[in-house]
Residue frames relative to the residue before (quaternion, step in Angstrom):
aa qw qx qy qz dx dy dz
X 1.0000 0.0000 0.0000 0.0000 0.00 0.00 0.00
X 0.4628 -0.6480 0.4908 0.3535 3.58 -0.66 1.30
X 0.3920 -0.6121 0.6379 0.2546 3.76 -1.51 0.73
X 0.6969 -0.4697 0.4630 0.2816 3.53 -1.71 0.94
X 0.3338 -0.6024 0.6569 0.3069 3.99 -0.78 0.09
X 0.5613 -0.5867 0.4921 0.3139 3.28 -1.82 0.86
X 0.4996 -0.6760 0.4702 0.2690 3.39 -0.73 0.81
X 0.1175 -0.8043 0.5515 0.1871 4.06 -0.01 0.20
X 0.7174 -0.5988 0.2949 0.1998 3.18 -1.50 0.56
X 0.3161 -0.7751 0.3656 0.4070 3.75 -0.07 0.91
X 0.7737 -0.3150 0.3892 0.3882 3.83 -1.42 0.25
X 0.8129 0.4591 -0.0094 0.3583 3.23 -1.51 -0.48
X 0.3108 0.6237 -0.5276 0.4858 3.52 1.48 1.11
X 0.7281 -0.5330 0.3144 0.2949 3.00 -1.61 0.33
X 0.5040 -0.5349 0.3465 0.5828 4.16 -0.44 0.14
X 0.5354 0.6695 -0.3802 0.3472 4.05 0.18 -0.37
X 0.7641 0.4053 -0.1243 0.4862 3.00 0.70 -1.76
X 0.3796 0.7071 -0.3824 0.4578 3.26 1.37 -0.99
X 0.8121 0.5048 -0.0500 0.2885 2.97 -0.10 -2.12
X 0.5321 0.7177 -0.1357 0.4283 3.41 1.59 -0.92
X 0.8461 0.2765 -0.0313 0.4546 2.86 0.59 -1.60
X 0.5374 0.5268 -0.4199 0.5072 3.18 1.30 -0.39
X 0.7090 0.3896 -0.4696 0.3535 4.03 0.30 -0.73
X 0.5000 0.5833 -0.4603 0.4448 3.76 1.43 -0.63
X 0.7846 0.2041 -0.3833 0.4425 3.72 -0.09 -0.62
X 0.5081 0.5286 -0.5642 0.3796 3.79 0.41 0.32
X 0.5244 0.4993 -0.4824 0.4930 3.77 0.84 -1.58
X 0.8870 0.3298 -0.2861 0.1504 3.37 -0.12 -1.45
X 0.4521 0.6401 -0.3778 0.4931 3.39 1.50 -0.32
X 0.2119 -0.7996 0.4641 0.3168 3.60 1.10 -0.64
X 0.4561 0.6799 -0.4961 0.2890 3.66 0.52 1.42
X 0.1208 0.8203 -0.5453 0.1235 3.34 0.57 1.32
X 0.3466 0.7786 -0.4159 0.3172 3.21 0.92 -0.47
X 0.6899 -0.5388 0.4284 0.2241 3.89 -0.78 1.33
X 0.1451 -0.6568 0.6642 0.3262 4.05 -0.26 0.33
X 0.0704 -0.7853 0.5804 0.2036 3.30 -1.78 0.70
X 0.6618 -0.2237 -0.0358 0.7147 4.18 -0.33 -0.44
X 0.7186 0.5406 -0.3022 0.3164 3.54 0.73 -1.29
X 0.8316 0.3715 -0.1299 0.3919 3.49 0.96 -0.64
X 0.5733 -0.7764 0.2043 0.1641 3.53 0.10 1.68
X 0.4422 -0.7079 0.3960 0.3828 3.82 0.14 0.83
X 0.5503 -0.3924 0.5547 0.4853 3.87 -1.24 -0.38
X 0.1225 -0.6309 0.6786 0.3555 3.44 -1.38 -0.18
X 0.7891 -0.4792 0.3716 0.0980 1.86 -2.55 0.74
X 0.1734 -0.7937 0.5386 0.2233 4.02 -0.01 1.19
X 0.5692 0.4655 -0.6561 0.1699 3.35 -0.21 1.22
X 0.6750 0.3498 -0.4034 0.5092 3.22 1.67 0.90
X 0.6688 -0.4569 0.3158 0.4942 3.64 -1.08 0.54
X 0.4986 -0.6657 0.5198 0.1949 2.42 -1.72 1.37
X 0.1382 0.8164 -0.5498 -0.1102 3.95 -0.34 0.39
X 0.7488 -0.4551 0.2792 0.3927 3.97 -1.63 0.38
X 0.6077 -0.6152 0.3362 0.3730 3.19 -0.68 1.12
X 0.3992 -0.6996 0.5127 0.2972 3.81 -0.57 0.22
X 0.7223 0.1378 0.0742 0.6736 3.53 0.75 -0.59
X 0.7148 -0.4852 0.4624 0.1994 3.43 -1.90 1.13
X 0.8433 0.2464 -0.3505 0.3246 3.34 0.37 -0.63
X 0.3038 0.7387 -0.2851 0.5299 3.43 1.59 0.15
X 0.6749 0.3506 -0.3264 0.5613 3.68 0.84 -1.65
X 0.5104 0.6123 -0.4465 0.4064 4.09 0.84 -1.16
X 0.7536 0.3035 -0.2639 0.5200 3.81 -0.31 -1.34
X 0.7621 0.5227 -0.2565 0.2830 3.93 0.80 0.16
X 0.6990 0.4260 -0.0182 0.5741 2.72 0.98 -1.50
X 0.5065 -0.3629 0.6461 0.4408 3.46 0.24 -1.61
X 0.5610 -0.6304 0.4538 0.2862 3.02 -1.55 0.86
X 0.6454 0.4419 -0.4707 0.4082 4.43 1.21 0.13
X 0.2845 0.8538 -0.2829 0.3317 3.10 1.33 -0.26
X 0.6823 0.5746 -0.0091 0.4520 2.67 0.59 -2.40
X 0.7584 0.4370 -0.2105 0.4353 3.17 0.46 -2.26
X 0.3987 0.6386 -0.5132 0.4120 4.32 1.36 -1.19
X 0.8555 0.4004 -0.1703 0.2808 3.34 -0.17 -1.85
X 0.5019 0.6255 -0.3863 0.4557 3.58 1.20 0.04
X 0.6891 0.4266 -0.1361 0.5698 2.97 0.54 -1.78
X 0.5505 0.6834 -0.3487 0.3292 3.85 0.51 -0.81
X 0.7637 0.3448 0.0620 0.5423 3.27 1.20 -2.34
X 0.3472 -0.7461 0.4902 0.2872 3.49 1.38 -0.36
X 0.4856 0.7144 -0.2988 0.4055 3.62 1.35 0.62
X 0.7887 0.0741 0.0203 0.6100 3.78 -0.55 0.33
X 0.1652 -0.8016 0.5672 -0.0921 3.62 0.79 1.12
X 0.8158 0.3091 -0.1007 0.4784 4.16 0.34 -1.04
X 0.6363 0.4182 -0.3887 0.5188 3.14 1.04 0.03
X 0.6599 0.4356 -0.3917 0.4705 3.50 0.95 -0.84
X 0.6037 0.5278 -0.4259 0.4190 3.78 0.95 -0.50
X 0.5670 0.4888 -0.3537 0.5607 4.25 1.11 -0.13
X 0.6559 0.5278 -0.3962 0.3665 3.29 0.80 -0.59
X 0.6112 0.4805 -0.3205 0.5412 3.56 1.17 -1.72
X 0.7327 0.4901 -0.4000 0.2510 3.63 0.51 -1.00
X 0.5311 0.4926 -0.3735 0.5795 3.96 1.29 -0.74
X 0.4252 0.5598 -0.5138 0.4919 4.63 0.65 -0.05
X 0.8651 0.3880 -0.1468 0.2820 2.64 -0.07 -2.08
X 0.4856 0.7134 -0.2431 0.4429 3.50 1.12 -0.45
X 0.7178 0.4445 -0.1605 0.5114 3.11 1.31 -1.16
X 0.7477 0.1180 0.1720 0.6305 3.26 1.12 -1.36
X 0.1645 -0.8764 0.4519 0.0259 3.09 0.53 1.76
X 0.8710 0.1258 -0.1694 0.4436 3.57 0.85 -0.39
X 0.0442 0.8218 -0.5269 0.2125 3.12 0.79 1.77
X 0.4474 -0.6916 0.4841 0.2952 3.70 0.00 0.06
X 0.7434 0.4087 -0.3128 0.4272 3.12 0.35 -1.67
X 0.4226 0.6506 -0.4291 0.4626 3.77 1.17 -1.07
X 0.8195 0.3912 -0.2218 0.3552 3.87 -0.27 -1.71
X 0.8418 0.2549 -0.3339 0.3390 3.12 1.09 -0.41
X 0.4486 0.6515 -0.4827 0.3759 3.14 1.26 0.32
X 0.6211 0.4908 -0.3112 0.5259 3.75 1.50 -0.72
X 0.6107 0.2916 -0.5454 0.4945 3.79 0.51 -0.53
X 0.5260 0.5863 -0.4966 0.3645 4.28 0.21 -0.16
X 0.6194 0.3898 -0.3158 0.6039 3.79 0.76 -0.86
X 0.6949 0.5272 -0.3304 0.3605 3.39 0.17 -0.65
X 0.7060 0.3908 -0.2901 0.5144 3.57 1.06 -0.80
X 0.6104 0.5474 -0.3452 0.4567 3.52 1.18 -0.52
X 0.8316 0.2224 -0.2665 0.4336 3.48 0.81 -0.38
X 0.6503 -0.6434 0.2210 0.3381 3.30 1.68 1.66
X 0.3521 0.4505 -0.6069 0.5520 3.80 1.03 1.39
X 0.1520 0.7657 -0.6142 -0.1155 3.62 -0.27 0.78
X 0.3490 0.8337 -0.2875 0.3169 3.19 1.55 -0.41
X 0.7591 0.4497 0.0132 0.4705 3.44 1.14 -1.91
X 0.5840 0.6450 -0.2446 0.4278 3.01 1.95 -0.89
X 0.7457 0.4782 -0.2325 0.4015 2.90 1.09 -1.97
X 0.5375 0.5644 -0.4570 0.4285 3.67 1.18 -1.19
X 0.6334 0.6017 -0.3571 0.3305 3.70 0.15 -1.56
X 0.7750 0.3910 -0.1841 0.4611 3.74 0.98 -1.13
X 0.5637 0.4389 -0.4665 0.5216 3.77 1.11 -0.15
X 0.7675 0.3103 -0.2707 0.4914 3.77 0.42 -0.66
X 0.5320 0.4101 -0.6348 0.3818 3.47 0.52 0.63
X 0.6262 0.5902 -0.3805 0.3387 3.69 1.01 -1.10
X 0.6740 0.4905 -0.4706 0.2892 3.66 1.00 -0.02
X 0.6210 0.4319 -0.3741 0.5365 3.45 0.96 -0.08
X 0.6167 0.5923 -0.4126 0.3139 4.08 0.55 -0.21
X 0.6187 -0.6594 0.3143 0.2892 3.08 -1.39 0.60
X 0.6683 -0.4713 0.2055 0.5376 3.55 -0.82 -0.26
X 0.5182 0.6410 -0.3097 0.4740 3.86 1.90 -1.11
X 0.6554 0.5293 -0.3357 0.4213 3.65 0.75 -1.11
X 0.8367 0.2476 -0.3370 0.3536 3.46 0.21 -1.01
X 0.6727 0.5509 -0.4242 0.2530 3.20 1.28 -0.30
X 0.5328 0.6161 -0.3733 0.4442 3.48 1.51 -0.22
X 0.5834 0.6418 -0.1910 0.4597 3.13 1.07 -0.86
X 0.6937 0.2965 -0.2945 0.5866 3.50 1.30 -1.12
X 0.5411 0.6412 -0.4218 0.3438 3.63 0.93 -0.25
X 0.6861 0.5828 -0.0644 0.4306 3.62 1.33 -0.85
X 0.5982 0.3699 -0.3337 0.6276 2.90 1.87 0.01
X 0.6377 0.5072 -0.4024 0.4174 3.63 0.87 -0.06
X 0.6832 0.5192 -0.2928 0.4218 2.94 1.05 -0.60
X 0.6514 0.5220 -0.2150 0.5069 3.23 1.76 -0.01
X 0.6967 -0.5060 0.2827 0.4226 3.40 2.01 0.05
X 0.7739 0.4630 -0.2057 0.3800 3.07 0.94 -0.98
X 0.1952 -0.7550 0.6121 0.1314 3.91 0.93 1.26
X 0.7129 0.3234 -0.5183 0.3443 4.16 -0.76 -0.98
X 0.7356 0.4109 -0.3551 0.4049 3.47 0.47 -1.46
X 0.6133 0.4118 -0.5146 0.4353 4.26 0.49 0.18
X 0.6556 0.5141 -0.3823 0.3996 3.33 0.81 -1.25
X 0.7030 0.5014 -0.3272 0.3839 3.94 0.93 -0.27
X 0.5087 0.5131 -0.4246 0.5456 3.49 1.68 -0.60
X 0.5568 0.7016 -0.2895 0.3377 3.74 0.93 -1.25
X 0.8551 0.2718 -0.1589 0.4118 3.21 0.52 -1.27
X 0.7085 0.5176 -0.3265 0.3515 3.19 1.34 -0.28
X 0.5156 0.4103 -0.5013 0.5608 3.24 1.83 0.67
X 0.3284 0.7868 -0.3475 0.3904 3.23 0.41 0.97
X 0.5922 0.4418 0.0037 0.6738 2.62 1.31 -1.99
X 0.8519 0.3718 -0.2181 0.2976 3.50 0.27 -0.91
X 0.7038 0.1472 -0.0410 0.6938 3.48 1.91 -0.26
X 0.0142 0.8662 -0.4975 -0.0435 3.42 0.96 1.19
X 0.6764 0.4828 -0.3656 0.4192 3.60 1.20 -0.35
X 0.4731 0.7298 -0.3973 0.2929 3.42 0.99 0.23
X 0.1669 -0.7441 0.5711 0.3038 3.86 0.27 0.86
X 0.4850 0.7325 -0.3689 0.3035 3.62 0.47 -0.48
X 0.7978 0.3003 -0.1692 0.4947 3.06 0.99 -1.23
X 0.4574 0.4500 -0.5383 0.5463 3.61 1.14 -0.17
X 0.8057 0.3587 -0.3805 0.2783 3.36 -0.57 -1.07
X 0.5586 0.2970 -0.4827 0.6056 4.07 0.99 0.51
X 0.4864 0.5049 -0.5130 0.4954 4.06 0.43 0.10
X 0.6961 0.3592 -0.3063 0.5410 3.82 0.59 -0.90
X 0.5895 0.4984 -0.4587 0.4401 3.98 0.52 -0.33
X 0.6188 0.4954 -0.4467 0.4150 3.80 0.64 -1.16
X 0.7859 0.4449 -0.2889 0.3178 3.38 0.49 -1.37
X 0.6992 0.4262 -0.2813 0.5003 3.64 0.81 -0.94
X 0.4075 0.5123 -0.3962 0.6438 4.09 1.46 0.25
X 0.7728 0.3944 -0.2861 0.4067 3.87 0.78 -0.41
X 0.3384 -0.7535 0.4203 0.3755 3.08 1.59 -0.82
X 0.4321 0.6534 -0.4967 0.3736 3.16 1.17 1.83
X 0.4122 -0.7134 0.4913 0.2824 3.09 0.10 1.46
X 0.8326 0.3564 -0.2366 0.3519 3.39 -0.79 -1.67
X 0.4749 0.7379 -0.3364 0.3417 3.64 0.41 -0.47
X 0.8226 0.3808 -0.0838 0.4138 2.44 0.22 -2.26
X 0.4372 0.6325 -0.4133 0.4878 3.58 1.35 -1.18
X 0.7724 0.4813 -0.3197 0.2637 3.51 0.05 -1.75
X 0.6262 0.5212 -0.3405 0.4693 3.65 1.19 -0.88
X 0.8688 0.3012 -0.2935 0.2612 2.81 -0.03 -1.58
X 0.3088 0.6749 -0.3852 0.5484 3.86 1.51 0.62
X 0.5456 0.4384 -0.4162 0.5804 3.68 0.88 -1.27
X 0.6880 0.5959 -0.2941 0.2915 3.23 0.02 -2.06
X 0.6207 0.3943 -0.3691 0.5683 4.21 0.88 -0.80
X 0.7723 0.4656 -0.3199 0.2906 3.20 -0.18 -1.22
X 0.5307 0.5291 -0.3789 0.5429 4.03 1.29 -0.21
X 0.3359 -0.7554 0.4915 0.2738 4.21 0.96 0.26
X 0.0280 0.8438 -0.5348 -0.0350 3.63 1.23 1.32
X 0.7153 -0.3471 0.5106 0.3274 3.47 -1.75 -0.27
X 0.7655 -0.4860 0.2608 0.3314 3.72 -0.82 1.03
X 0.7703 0.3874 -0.1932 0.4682 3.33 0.42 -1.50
X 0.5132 0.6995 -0.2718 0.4166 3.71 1.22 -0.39
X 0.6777 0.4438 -0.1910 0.5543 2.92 0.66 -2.08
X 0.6958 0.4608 -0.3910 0.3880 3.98 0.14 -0.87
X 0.6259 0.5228 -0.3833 0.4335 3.48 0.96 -0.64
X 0.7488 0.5203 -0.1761 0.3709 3.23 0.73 -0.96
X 0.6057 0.3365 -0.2543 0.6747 3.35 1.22 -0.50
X 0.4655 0.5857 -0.5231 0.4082 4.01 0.67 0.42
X 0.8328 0.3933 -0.1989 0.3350 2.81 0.57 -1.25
X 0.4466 0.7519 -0.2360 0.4237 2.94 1.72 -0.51
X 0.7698 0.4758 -0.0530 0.4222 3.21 0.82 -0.83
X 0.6391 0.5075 -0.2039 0.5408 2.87 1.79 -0.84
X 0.4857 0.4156 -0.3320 0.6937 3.71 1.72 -0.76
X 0.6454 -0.5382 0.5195 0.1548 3.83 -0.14 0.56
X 0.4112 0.7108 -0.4477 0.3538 4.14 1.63 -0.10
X 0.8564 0.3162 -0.0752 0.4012 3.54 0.79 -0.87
């Protein structure tokens, strides 16, 4: 079952807090580093903050995945955004979001090879939320084997998780594998999941006609 998005913070806080939170996601983006000519000051929070216009802006803002998001995002500046993810990843060698934002540049600039490897060996250190979002994002992109493989290998890695069966049964019945999907989302009851689970699972169930 896909997980909820973090909710972000509405607009229109106070200039402190403003101020706050912006140096927290710099510390954590790890851009302390001094602006020089080439590199674009913070702005000034006594006007609205608004989206960076341009990548190297999002860099002196966001953080350096940020930066690398909005490349890959805009299909623009393809080698720079691939230095950006790489100075992240450096920092925070097994960040996910980092790996997969680089195996993304990578496929876009037609290493799919490097892309795909990069994504099987991040998934061995990721959590159970990562790969399933992660497999969720390839269905949603079409590509049913390559979810149904992120899918099952949280499976393998958290076999008691009804959670993951019951998004192992979505890839497949999103493919238009009957039996499978039955078979999970069955696994997925029989593991005494958590409300919102169990209803998914026995949705679909019903809808394949199992119940």
């Amino acid at each position: 079952m896909r997980a909820r998005p973090n909710v972000t913070c509405r607009p229109g806080k106070a200039r402190a807090r403003l101020a706050a939170a912006l140096a927290v996601a710099v510390v954590t983006a790890g851009c302390l580093s001094p602006p020089t000519a080439s590199q674009p000051t913070l702005p000034n929070l006594a006007s609205p903050i608004r989206y960076p216009p341009n990548p190297a802006r999002a860099a002196a803002i966001q953080g350096p995945i940020s930066a690398a998001r909005y490349s890959l995002t805009n299909n623009t500046d393809l080698e720079q955004g691939l230095k950006w993810i790489d100075q992240a990843i450096i920092t925070a060698p097994n960040n996910f979001n980092a790996l997969q934002v680089k195996s993304g540049i990578l496929t876009k600039m037609g290493k799919t090879t490097e892309a795909d490897k990069l994504m099987k060996d991040a998934m061995v250190n990721a959590s159970e939320n990562d790969i399933n979002l992660y497999a969720y994002n390839l269905l949603g992109q079409g590509k049913h084997d390559q979810a149904i493989e992120a899918f099952i290998s949280n499976t393998k890695r958290f076999p008691n998780s009804a959670n993951a069966w019951d998004s192992l049964g979505e890839g497949y019945a999103t493919k238009g594998d009957k039996d499978n999907a039955v078979k999970s989302f069955k696994k997925s009851l029989s593991l005494n999941p958590p409300d919102n689970v169990r209803a998914n699972s026995e949705k679909f169930l019903k809808h394949l006609g199992a119940i």
